[in-house]
N, C-alpha and C positions, 0 to 999 in steps of 0.2 A: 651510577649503578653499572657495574662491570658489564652483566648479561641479562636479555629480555627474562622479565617473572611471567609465565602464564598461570593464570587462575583457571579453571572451568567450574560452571555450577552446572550440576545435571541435576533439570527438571526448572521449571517458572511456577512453580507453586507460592503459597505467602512465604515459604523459605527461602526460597530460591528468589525472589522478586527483590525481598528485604534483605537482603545478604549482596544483592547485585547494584540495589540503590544507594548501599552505606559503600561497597567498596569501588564503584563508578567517581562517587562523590569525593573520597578523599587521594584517588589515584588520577584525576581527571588530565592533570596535567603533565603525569609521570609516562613519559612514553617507553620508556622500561616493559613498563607492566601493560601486559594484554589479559581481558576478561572477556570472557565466552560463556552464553549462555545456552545451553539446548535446552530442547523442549519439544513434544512429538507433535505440538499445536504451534500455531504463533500466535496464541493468544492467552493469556491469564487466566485463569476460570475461579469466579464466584462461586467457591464451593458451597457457603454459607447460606447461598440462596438459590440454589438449584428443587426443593422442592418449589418453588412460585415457577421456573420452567414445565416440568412434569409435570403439574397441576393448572396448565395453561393461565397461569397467572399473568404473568409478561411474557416478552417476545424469548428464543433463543440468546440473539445477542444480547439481551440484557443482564447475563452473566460471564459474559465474556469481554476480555479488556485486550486492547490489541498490545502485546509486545513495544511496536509503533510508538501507541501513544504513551506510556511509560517511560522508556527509554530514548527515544524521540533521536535528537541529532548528539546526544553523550557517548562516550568512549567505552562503549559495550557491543557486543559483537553476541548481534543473534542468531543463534540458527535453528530452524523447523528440523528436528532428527531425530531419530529413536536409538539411545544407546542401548548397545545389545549385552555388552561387558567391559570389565575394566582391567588393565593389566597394573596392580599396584607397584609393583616390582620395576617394570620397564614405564610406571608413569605415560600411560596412555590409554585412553577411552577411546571405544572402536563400536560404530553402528555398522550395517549391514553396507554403506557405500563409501565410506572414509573412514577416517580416524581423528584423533582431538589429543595432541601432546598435551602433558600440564607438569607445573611444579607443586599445587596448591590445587585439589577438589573439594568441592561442596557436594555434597552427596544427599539430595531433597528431592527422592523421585515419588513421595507421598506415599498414600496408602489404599487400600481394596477390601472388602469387606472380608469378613471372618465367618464363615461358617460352622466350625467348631467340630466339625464332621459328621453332623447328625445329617443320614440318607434322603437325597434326592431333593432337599432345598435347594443348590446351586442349580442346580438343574431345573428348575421349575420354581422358583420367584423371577423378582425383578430387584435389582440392587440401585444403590440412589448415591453412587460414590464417582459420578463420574458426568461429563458434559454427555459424553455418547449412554450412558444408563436416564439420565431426565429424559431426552430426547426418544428412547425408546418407551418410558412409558407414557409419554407425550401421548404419541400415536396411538399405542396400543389402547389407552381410557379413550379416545374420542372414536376409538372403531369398536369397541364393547358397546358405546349406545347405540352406534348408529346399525347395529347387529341386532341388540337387543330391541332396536324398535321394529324390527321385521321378522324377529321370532316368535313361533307361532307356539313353540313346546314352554310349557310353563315352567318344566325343569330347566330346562337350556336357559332359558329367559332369566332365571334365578339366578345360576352360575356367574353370569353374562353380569348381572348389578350387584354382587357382591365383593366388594372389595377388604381384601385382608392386609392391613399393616402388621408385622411382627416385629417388638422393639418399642419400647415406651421410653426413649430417648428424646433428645433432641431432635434429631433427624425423623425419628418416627413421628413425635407428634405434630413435629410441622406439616410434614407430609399428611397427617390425617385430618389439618386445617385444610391445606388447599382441597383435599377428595370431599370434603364435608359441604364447601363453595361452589365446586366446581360442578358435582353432582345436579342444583340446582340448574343453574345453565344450560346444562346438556339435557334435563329432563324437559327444561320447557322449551328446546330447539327437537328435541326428537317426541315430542308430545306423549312422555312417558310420566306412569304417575309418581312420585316423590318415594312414595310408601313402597313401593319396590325394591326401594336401592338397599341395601346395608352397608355399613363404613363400618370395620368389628378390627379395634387393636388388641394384639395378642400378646401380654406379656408375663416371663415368668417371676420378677421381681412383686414385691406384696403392691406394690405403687406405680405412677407415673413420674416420672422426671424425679428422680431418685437425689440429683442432686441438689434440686430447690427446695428450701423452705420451705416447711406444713402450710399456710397459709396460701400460699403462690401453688403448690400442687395442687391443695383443694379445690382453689379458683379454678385452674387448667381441667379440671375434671369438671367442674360443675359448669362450667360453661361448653364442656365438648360435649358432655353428656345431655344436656338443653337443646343442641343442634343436630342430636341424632348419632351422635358414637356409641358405639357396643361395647361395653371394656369387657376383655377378658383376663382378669389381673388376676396370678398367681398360679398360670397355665404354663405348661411347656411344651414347646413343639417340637415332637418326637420323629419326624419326619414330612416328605411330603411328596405327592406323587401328582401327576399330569391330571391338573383339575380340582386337585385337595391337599386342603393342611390337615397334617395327623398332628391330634393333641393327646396329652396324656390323661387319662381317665377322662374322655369326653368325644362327644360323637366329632368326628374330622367337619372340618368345613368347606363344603366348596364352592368354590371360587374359579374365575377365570383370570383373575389378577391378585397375586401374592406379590407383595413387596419387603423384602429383607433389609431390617435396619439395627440390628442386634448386637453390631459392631465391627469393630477394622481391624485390621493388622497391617504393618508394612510390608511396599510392596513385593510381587515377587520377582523384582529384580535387584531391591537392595538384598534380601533374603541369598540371594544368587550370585551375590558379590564374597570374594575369600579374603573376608575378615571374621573378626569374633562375633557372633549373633548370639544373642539373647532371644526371649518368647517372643512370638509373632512377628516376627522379620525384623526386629528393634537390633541395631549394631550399637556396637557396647561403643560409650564415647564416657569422655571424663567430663570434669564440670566448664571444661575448656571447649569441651564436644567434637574435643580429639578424639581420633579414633584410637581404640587400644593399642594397636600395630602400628601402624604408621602414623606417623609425627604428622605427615603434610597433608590427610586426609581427614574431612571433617564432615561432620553428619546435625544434620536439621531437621527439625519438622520432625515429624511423624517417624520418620527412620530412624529417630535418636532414642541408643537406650541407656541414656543416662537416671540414674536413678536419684531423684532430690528427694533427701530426708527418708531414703529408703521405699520411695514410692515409684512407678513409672510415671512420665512427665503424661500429663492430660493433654487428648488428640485435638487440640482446639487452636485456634489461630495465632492466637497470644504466646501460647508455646514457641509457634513459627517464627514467630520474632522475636523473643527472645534466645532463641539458641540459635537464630540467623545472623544478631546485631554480635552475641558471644564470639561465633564462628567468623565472622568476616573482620572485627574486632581484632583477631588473635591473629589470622592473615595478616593483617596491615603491621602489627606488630613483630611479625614474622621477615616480614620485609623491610621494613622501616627499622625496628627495633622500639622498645620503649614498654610500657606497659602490659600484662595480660588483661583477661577480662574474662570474668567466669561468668555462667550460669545465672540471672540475678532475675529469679521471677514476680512481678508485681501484677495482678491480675485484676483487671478492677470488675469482675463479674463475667454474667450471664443474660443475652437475652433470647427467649424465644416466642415467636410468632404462632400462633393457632388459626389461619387465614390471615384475611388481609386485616380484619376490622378488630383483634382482640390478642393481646402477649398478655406475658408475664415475664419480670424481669427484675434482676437482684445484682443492680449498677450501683460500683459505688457505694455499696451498703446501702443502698436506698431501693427497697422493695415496691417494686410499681406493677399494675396490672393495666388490662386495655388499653387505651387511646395513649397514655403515655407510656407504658410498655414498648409500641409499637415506634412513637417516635423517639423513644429512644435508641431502638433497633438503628431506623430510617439515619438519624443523628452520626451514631458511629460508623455504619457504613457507609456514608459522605465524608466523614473523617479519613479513615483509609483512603477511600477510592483520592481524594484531595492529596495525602501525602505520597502515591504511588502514580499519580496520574493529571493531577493538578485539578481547576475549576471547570473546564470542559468536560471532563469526565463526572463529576459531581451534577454537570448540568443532565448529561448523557442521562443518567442515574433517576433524577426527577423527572426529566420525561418520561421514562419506562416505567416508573410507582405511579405518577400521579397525570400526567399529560395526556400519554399515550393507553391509558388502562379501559379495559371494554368490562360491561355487565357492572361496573361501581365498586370492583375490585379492589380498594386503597383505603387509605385510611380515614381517608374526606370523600369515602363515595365514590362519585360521578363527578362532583363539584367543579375540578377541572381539565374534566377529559372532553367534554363537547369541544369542537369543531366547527368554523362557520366556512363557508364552503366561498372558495376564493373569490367566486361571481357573484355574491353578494355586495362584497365593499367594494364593488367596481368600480361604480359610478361615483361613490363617496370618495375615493382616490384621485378621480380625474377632477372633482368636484374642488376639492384641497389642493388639489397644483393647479387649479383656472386661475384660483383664488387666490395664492400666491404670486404667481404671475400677476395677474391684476395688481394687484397692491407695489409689484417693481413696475410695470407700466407708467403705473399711478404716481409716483415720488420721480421719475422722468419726466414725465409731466410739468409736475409740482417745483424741479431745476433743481432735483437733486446733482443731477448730473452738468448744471452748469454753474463753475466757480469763478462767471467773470466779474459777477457782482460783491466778490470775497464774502458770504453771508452762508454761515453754517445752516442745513436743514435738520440738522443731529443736533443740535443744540439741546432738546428736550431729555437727551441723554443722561447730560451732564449737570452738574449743581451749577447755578449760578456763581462767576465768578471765576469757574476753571478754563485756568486757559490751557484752549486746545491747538497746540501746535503754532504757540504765538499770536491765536484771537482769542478776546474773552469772549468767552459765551453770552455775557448781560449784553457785548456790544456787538452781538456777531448775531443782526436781522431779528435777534428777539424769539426764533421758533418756537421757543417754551411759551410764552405770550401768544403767539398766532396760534397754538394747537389749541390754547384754553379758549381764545374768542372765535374761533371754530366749532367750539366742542357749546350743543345745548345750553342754554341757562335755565338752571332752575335752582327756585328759591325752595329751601323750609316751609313748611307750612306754617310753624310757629313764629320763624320771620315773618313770613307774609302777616299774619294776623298781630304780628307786635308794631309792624310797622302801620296798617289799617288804624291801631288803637291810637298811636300819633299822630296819624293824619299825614304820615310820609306815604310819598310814591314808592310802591319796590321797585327794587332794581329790573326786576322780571318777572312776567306773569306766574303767578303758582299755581305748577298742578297739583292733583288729587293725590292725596296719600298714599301709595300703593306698594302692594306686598315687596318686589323689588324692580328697580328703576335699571333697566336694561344695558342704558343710553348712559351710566355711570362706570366708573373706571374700579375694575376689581378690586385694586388698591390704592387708596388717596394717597397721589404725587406728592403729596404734603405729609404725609405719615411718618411715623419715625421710622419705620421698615423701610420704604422705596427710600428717604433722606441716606439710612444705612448702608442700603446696598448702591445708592450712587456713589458715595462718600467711599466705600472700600472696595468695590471693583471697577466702576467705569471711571472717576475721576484719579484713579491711582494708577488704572493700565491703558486703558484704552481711549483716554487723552493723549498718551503719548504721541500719537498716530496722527499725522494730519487731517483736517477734517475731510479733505478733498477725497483720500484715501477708506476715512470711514464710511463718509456716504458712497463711495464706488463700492464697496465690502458689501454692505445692507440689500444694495439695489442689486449687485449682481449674487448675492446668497438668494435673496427671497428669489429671484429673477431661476436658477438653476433648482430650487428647491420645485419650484411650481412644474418646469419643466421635465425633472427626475419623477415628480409624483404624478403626474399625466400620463406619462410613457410606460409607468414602470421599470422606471431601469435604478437600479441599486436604492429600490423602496426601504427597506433598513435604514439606510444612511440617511437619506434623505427626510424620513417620517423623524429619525432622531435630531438632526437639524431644526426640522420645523418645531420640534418641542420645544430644541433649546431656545430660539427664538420668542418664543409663545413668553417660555420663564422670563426671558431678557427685558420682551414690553410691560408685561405685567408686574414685575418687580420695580420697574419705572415709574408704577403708577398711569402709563399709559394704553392699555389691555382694558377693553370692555366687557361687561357683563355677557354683551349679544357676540362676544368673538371666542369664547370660551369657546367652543365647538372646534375651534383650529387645534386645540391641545387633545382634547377627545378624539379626535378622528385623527392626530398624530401618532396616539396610541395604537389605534387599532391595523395603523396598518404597519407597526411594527412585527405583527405577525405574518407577514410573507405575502401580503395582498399584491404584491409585483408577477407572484408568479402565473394570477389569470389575467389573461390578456394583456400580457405586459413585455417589457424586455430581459425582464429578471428571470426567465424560465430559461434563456437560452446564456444571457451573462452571469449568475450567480453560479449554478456550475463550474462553469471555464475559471472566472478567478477564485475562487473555494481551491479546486484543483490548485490553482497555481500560487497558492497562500501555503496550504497545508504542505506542501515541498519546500518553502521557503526554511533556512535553519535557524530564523527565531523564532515561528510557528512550532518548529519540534523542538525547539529549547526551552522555550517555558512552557509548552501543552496548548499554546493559544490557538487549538485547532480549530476548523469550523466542518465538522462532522467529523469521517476520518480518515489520518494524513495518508497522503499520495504518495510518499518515499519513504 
């Protein structure tokens, strides 16, 4: 390639992200070509679920994705900017403190709500199209209770617990899930009565969710309406003034919180760009989502006004990726040569959430409400978050629904957002590395560690017959033998009583029948399982090894394992060790009933029981840090929180 190609995408929206992911990917190694993305944030924002923000569902960041972890250590060039204009002519985008040459723009700086210009709405709602709009009515709902529990004027106090959604949308009635949940919360934290509040959706269509199916709106209604929604369906809001929404033939309502969700347009800096525009800031783009005028400029997302089958394209994600994968497609073809690629929308539906515990949802042609509405939602946006960000971010994602969630806010409840508080498995931790320890003490003892007698003590490992490193096991001191004439005897009861009937002596006294025999191996050594798993792991791999080698491996794992779990230092690693051990003996057939407690209690302190009183609160830190900067941590997303470079 003669001369360097720059790309730019202005804006990190689902346009901008998915148009930077296809052409990172197929340019990765073309140093030709330089891709730039800006963005006024450095971080992605979950548009999709910014009412659970607002609605104090989850935390802030949990709709927000860092740049970071997306794009990680690949040949994408970010930058925190706000472009101010573009000069299409001389091919350069210019913010307020630099400039951005390009040969190739993406043009996905998203979209803003529309108020259609009926008086004094913009001025007096709240809009829900943006990280900094959740955020403000965040605040604004948790300081209306805490107001309305100290007001004494009954009118004021009124005002104060009324809330108005306007927009029987998507976006609206999610929003009137979260205020319908959230309401209860805040009434029983500010000891106000329930019957106070109002939740009253205003909308001028005859319906809700206009675009679902009779059946799935019904439901959406009949269950908002159940938990306390006002519908005002077939109203128009004719204006609105500081403290009320004016409706048409109907007394105004007020309110101290109006929220606007009626709809969008693009924004007003594509609107502000000198090319062809169409209604509401939409730039005229072909099916290529070229721009009318210029060849090398290309418009996504929401800013695109292309029009399929005579329709505007729907403001929805799916759009974003397909006119993003179109656009970055026809770039690489641009540059490369070789095929186009138009426009090709496949939509596989809709879902929406009405709080945490109840959707409705038309995936796939397949009409679902509640609990599986919901995780269908939960489903697909683990899908995205996964192909934009990898399994760390999916994990991210389940902590903040279901780990991390206060008041039973999820789909399971409460189920698994408790917490046990690190001082509790203290002792259980030191208790599990004594114990392991012990047990290396103990097999030093026992001469694991001396091979002057040539006499394997792993022997019990392996099938008879295998020879480990040049001894057979049958002839190498018998260990499988010494463990079983170590280990209890005990007969059958029905032996014992058949051998009584013949007058033979048992081999062993019998005990008493009992629910279960403690002092017994989880799974009989003799079993077709433990024969299987010796026969395909230990006699196939780790024969190979000398024994002298495998028993120094056993004594000094269990021997580190005991002393990591004591200290706490890299609890994680080490509680995962001890499992896998746990599996190792027990699969053996040599793992007791009464040691089953070393696999339990290796669980538990998978959950971070290092960081009380341990060494893990001052060392997981320090290498976390110094992982997350590593470039194969940011090459595959194998981050452990979020990355440091």
């Amino acid at each position: 390639m003669a001369e360097k190609k720059r790309i730019l995408i202005v804006g990190g929206g689902y346009g901008g992200v998915w148009a930077g992911k296809i052409l990172e990917k197929h340019f990765r190694k073309v140093l030709d070509v330089e891709i730039t993305l800006v963005d006024r944030h450095p971080y992605h924002t979950l548009m999709t679920e910014l009412h659970e923000v607002a609605g104090w569902r989850t935390e802030p960041e949990s709709v927000q994705v860092s740049f970071k972890r997306i794009f990680g250590a690949k040949r994408i060039r970010i930058v925190t900017d706000s472009i101010e204009k573009v000069d299409f002519e001389a091919k350069v985008a210019k913010s307020s403190r630099t400039s951005y040459p390009f040969d190739y723009v993406i043009v996905g700086s998203g979209a803003e709500p529309e108020y259609f210009g009926i008086p004094g709405v913009q001025d007096n709602s709240f809009a829900l199209w943006s990280f900094e709009d959740a955020m403000r009515i965040r605040h604004h709902l948790e300081d209306c209770f805490a107001k309305a529990a100290m007001e004494t004027d009954p009118a004021a106090r009124r005002k104060l617990l009324n809330f108005v959604v306007a927009g029987a949308g998507f976006t609206g009635m999610e929003m009137i899930g979260e205020l319908l949940e959230y309401r209860k919360v805040m009434c029983r934290k500010h000891h106000l009565d329930l019957a106070e509040t109002r939740v009253i959706v205003v909308e001028a269509l005859p319906t809700i969710l206009p675009i679902l199916e009779e059946p799935l709106r019904v439901s959406a209604e009949t269950y908002l309406k159940k938990h306390g929604c006002e519908m005002m369906i077939g109203r128009s809001i004719i204006g609105a003034e500081k403290g009320k929404v004016l409706l048409k033939d109907a007394e105004p309502l007020e309110t101290e919180t109006f929220i606007w969700t009626c709809g969008v347009k693009g924004s007003s800096f594509a609107g502000s760009l000198v090319v062809p525009c169409g209604k509401r800031n939409r730039l005229e783009a072909d099916a290529e989502m070229k721009c009318s005028k210029y060849p090398f400029v290309y418009i996504v997302g929401d800013n695109s006004g292309y029009l399929h089958d005579g329709k505007p394209l729907a403001q929805i994600v799916e759009t974003a990726h397909f006119t993003a994968e179109a656009a970055a497609k026809n770039i690489i073809a641009d540059i490369d040569g070789g095929a186009r690629h138009v426009f090709k929308p496949n939509y596989h539906g809709v879902m929406v959430s009405l709080g945490s515990r109840y959707g409705v949802s038309n995936a796939g042609n397949m009409q679902t409400k509640g609990f599986f509405a919901l995780a269908i939602k939960h489903f697909i946006n683990l899908f995205y978050l996964f192909n934009i960000a990898g399994a760390n971010q999916c994990w991210e994602y389940f902590k903040h629904e279901f780990l991390d969630i206060k008041d039973g806010r999820s789909i399971v409840g409460a189920l698994f957002a408790y917490k046990v508080r690190g001082y509790w498995p203290l002792l259980l931790r030191m208790w599990l590395g004594f114990m392991w320890f012990v047990e290396s003490m103990n097999k030093i003892k026992e001469g694991w560690l001396d091979f002057s007698t040539g006499t394997s003590k792993s022997a019990w490992l392996f099938s008879p017959g295998v020879v480990q490193a040049g001894l057979k096991i049958a002839d190498a001191g018998s260990a499988a033998s010494e463990a079983v004439a170590a280990a209890p005897a005990v007969v059958d009861a029905t032996a014992a009583a058949s051998a009584a009937a013949t007058g033979a002596a048992p081999a062993a006294t019998a005990k008493a029948t009992i629910f279960l025999d403690t002092a017994k191996a989880i799974i009989d050594p003799n079993s077709g399982f433990a024969t299987w798993f010796r026969h395909t792991f230990m006699d196939g791999i780790f024969a190979l090894l000398p024994y002298s080698a495998m028993q120094i491996m056993v004594v000094v794992m269990e021997g580190l394992i005991g002393l990591a779990l004591f200290g706490g230092f890299f609890t994680w690693w080490a509680a995962a060790a001890s499992i896998a051990m746990c599996f190792l003996f027990t699969f053996n057939g040599m793992f007791m009933w009464s040691q089953l407690w070393f696999l339990f209690a290796g669980i538990l302190m998978l959950g971070g029981a290092g960081r009380s009183f341990g060494m893990d609160n001052w060392s997981v830190p320090f290498f976390k840090r110094w992982w997350n900067g590593t470039r194969l941590a940011r090459k595959f997303h194998l981050y452990c929180d979020d990355p440091s470079k």
